[in-house]
C-alpha positions, -999 to +999 in steps of 0.1 A: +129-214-361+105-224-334+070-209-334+049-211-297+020-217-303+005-226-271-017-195-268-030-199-300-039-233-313-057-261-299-039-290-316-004-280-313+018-262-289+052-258-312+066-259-347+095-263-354+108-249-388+141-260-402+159-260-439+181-297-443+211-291-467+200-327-487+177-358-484+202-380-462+202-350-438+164-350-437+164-386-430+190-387-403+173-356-386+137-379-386+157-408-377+175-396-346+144-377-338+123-405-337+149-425-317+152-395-288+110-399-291+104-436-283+136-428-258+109-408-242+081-431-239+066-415-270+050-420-306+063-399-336+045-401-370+056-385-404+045-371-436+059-361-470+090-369-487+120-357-485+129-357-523+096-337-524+117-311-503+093-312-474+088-337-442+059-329-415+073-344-385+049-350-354+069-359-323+043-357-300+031-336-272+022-313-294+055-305-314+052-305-348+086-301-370+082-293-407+121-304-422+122-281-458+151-280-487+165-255-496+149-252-529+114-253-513 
């Protein structure tokens, strides 16, 4: 799901919402994520843990992406 945010919120423009089938698929997604980001010129940081079942995700340019199991 992506959420625009743009008109509402100072420190962010989108989020991005997503459910990961298991913990390697969170980490791949982050992974190749963060590779596209520095492809970009960019800076991504991270939160959480993915066997907590949730990863906050901040790509930059105001996209935030919040990676959830499916049990959370």
């Amino acid at each position: 799901m992506l959420l625009d945010l743009s008109q509402l919120n100072a420190f962010a423009d989108y989020f991005v919402i997503a459910t990961v089938d298991n913990i390697r698929q969170a980490r791949a997604i982050v992974d190749a994520l963060g590779e596209k980001v520095r492809t970009l010129g960019g800076k991504m940081d991270s939160e959480g843990d993915a066997e907590g079942g949730w990863l906050l995700v901040d790509a930059g340019r105001g996209v935030f992406v919040h990676l959830f199991s499916l049990e959370s």
